[in-house]
C-alpha positions in Angstrom: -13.5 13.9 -17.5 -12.2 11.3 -20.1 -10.0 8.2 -19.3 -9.4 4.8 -20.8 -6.9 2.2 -20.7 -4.0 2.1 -23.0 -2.9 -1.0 -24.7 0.0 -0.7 -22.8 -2.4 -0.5 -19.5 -4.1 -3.6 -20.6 -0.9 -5.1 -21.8 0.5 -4.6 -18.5 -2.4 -5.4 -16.3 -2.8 -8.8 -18.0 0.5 -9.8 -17.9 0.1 -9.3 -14.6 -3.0 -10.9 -13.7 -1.6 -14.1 -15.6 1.4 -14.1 -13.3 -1.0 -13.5 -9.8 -2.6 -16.9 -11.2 -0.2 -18.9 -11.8 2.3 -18.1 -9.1 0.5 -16.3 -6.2 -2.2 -17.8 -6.2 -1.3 -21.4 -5.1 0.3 -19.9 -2.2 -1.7 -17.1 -1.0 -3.2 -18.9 2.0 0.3 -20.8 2.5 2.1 -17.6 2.7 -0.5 -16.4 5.0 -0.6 -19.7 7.3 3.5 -19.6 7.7 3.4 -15.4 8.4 6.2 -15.7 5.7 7.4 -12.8 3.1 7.1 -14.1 -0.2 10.5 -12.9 -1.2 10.7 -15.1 -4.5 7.2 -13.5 -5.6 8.9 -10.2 -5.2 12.0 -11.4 -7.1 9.9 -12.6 -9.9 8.1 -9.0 -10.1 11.5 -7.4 -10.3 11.7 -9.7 -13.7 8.3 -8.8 -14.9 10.0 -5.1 -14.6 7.0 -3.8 -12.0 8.8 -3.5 -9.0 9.0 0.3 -10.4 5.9 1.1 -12.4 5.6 4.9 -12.1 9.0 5.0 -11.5 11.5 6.9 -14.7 13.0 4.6 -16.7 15.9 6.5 -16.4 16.5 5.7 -12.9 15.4 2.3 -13.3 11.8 2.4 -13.4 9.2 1.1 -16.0 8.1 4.8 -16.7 4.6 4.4 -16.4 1.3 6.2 -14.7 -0.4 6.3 -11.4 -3.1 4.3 -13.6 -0.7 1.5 -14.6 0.4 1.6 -11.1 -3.1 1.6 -9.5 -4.0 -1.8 -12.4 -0.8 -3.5 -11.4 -1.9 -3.2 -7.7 -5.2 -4.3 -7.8 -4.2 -7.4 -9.4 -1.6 -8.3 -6.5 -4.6 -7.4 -4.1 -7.3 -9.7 -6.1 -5.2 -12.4 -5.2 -3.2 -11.6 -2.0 -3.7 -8.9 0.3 0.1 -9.3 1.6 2.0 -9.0 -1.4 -0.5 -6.3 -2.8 0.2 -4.1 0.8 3.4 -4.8 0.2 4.3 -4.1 -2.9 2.3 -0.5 -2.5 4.3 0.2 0.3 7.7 -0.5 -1.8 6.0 1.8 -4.4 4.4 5.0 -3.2 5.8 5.3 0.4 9.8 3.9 -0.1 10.1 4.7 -3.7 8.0 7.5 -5.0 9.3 10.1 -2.6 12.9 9.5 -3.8 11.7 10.3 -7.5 10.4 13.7 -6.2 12.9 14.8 -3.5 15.9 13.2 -3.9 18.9 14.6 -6.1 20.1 12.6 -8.7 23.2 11.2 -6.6 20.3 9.9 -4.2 17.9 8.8 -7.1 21.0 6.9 -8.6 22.1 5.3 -5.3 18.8 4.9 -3.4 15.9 5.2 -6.0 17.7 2.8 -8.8 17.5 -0.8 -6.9 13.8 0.1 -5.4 12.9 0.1 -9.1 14.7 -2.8 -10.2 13.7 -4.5 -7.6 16.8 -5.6 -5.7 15.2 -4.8 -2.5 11.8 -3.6 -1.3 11.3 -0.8 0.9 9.8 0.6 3.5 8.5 4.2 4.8 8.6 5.3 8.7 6.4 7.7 10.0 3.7 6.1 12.5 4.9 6.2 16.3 3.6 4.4 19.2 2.2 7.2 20.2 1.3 9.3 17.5 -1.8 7.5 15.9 -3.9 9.6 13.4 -2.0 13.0 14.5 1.2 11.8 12.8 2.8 15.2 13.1 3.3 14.5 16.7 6.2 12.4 17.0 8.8 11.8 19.1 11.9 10.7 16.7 14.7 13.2 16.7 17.6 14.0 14.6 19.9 16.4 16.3 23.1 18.0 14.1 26.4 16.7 14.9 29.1 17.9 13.1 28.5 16.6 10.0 26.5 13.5 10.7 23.1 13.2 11.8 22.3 11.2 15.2 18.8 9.6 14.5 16.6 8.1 18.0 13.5 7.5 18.4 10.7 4.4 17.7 8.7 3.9 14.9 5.4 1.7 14.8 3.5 -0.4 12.6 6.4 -0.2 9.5 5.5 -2.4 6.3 8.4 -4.2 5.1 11.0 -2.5 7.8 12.2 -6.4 8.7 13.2 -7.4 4.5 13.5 -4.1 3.6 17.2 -2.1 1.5 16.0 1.1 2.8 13.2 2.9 4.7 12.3 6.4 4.8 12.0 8.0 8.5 10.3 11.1 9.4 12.3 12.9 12.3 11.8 15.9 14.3 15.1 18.4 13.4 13.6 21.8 14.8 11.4 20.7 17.6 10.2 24.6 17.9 9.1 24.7 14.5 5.5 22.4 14.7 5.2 21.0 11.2 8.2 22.8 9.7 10.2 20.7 11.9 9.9 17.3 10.3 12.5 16.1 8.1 13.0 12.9 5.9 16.3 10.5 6.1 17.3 7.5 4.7 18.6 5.0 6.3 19.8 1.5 5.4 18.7 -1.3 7.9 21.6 -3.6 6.6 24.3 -1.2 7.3 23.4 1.8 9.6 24.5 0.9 13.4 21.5 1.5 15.9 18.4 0.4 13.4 16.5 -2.4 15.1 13.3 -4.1 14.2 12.7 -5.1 17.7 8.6 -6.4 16.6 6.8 -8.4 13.8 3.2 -8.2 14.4 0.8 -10.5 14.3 -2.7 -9.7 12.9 -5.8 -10.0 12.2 -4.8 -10.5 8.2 -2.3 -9.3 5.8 1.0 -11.8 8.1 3.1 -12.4 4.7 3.2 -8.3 4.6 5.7 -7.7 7.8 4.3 -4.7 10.2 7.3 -4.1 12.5 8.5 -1.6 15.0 11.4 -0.2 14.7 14.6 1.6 17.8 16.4 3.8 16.2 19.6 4.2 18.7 22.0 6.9 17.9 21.9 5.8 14.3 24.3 8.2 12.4 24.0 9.4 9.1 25.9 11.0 6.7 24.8 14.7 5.4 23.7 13.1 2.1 20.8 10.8 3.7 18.9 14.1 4.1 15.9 13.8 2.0 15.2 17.7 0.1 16.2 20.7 2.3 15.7 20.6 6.3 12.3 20.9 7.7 10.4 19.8 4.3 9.3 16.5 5.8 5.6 17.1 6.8 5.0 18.4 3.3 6.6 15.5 1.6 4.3 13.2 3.6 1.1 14.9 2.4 2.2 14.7 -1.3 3.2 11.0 -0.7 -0.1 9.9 0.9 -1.7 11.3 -1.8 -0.3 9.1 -4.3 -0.2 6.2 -1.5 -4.0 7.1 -0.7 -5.0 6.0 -4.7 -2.8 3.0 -4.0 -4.5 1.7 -0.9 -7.9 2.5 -3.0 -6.3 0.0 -5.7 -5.4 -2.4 -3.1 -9.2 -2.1 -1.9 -10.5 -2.7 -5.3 -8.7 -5.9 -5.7 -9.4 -7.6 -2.1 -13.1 -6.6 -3.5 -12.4 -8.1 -7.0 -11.3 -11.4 -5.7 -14.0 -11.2 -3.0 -17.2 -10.7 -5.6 -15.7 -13.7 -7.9 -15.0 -16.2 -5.3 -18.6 -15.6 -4.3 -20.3 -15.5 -7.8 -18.6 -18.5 -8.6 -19.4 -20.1 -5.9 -23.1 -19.3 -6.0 -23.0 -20.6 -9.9 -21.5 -24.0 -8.5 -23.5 -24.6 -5.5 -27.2 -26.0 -5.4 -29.8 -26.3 -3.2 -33.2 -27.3 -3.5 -32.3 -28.2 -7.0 -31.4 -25.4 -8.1 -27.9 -22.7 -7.8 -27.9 -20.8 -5.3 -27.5 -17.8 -7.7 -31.1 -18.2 -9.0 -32.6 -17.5 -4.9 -33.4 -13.5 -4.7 -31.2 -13.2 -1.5 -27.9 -14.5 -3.2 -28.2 -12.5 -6.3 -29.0 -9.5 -4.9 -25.8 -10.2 -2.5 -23.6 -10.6 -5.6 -25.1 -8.1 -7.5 -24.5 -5.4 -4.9 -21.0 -6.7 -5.0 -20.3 -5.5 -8.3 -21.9 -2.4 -7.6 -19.9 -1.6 -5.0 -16.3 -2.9 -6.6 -17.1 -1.2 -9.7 -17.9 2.1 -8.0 -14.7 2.0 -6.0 -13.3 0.9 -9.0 -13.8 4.1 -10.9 -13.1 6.5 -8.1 -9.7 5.1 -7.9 -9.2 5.7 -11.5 -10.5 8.7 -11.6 -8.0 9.7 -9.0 -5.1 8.3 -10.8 -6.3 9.8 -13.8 -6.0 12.8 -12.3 -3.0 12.6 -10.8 -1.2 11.7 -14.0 -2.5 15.2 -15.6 -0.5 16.9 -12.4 -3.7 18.4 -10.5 -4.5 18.5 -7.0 -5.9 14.9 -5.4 -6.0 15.0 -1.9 -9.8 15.2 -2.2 -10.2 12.6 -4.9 -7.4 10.3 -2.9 -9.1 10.1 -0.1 -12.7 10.0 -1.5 -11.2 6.9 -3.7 -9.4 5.2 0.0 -12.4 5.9 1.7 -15.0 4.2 -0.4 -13.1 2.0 -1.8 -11.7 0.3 1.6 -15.2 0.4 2.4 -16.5 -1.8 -0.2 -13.4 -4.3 0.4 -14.9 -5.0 3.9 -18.8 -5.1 3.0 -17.9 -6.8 -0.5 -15.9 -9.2 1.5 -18.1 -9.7 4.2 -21.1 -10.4 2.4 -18.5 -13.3 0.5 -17.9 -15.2 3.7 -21.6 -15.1 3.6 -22.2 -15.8 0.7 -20.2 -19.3 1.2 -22.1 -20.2 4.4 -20.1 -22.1 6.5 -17.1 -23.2 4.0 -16.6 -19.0 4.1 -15.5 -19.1 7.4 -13.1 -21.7 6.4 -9.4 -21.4 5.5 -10.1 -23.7 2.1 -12.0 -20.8 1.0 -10.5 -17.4 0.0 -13.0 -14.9 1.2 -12.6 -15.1 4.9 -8.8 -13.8 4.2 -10.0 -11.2 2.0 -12.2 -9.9 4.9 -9.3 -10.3 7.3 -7.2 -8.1 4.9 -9.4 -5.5 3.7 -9.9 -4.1 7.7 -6.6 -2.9 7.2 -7.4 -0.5 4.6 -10.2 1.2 6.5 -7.0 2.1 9.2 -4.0 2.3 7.7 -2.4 5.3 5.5 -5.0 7.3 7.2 -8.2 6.0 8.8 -11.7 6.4 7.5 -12.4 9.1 9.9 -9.4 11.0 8.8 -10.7 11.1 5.4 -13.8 12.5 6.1 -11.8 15.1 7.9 -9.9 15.5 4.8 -12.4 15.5 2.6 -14.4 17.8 4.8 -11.5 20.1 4.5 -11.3 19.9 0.5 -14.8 21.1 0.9 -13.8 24.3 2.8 -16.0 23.0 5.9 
């Protein structure tokens, strides 16, 4: 295995990180304080032309890799968890899936301003009850003529409440166990009986909205049907393999912005005339932190890597998620303590980076699904 970084990835992935420091930055605690969606961040990312990274150009897209992809969100994550969740979700869940289902009417109607950035997006497949077995769900879509009649709830939705369109999983042949699932899009702005009836509050990530959605006898025309009836569970495992890398990415950032905040500090600080950095127990903190980043860093690559040459990932995706959310919570943890008591401070990032990075350790499949995963990869 041989991969490196283009000038293009580097061009794009500094571009990038100069942007994350001068505008997202300043704000990141603000955003996070006010539980508000940066919408003007995402409006200036639409102008940087990332909204759509791995996304054709002909449909609007920048027409890079899942590597340029995976750079681009590791940067928004080194600075803010909430616009790097975000911005994945608008990505590889709302946007990705249109590029490889969708017929070219749906590409050019749906797929086009998700790439340009008009709008985010959002993807709807968790249900209240469903948890980790999200093949069992309750949301129907029933035949009518020639609509389809759309109920059901959907829980913990990024983006759902700002979102142009979202992606909902639906049952259509509730006799058929996984080959009854079926994708639809819907439009929140225009489609009668779509509700976001909840925005969370958290533990971390509150500029990224988590919402829960009613779907009421929303009614769709034939052409919101996402690839052929009953092909829904197997779009979701190819999208959460892409989505797995980016959560991995995500990870690697939090951890990234984690480790500096703390080596920084321990540079900067003194005590007993002397920086902190220089005692055995804070060095070895920090130097385990780049360990641990680094590590997840090149698992995630090597995922993305692969998954640009078109080969099977669900092993590498989830070995990448898993490890990788991992080190965002250790990495992050171990910053708080690296800080002392101005960690546990809002005037210091790290205690929102260990807020955030719990969230990757749960969502887009939790760390014990991955082992399952994994195990399964394994033939065990």
């Amino acid at each position: 295995m041989e991969f490196t970084l283009s000038d293009e990835h580097r061009m794009i992935r500094d571009s990038v990180r100069e942007f994350c420091e001068e505008e997202i930055a300043p704000i990141a605690q603000d955003i996070e304080d006010e539980h508000r969606f940066p919408a003007e961040i995402f409006d200036q990312l639409a102008q940087l032309d990332v909204m759509g990274v791995p996304v054709a150009e002909e449909y609007g897209g920048l027409g890079g890799d899942q590597l340029m992809y995976a750079l681009v969100t590791e940067e928004l994550g080194r600075v803010s968890g909430s616009v790097g969740l975000s911005y994945a979700a608008h990505v590889s869940l709302a946007s990705k899936p249109l590029e490889l289902f969708g017929t070219d009417e749906q590409k050019e109607r749906w797929l086009r301003p998700l790439a340009e950035g008009d709008y985010v997006g959002g993807w709807a497949l968790t249900e209240p009850e469903s948890g980790s077995d999200a093949s069992d769900m309750n949301t129907t879509a029933e035949k009518d003529g020639d609509e389809w009649v759309l109920d059901g709830t959907k829980q913990f939705i990024t983006n759902a409440s700002e979102a142009g369109s979202v992606l909902v999983k639906a049952v259509t042949d509730p006799d058929a166990g996984y080959d009854g699932i079926s994708t639809f899009i819907v439009d929140p702005r225009e489609d009668d009986g779509f509700e976001v009836t909840t925005i969370w509050d958290k533990m971390g990530l509150n500029a990224s909205p988590t919402c829960e959605i009613q779907l009421d006898d929303v009614r769709l025309p034939e052409d919101r049907l996402l690839g052929e009836e009953g092909d829904g569970w197997d779009q979701t495992k190819k999208t959460l393999d892409g989505g797995r890398i980016s959560i991995a990415a995500l990870s690697v950032g939090l951890a990234q912005g984690a480790y500096e905040a703390a080596k920084g500090y321990s540079k900067e600080r003194e005590q007993f005339g002397q920086p902190i950095s220089k005692f055995d127990a804070v060095r070895d903190k920090v130097v385990a932190m780049e360990r641990k980043t680094e590590r997840a860093r090149l698992l995630t690559h090597k995922a993305a890597w692969k998954y640009d040459r078109g080969e099977s990932v669900t092993k590498e995706s989830a070995i990448a998620k898993l490890d990788a959310s991992e080190a965002a919570r250790e990495v992050a943890e171990e910053a708080v303590q690296t800080l002392g008591g101005y960690g546990y401070t809002t005037d210091f990032a790290p205690q929102r980076f260990y807020r955030d990075a719990k969230l990757m350790e749960i969502g887009e499949g939790t760390s014990e699904i991955q082992h399952l995963v994994i195990g399964r990869e394994l033939g065990l």
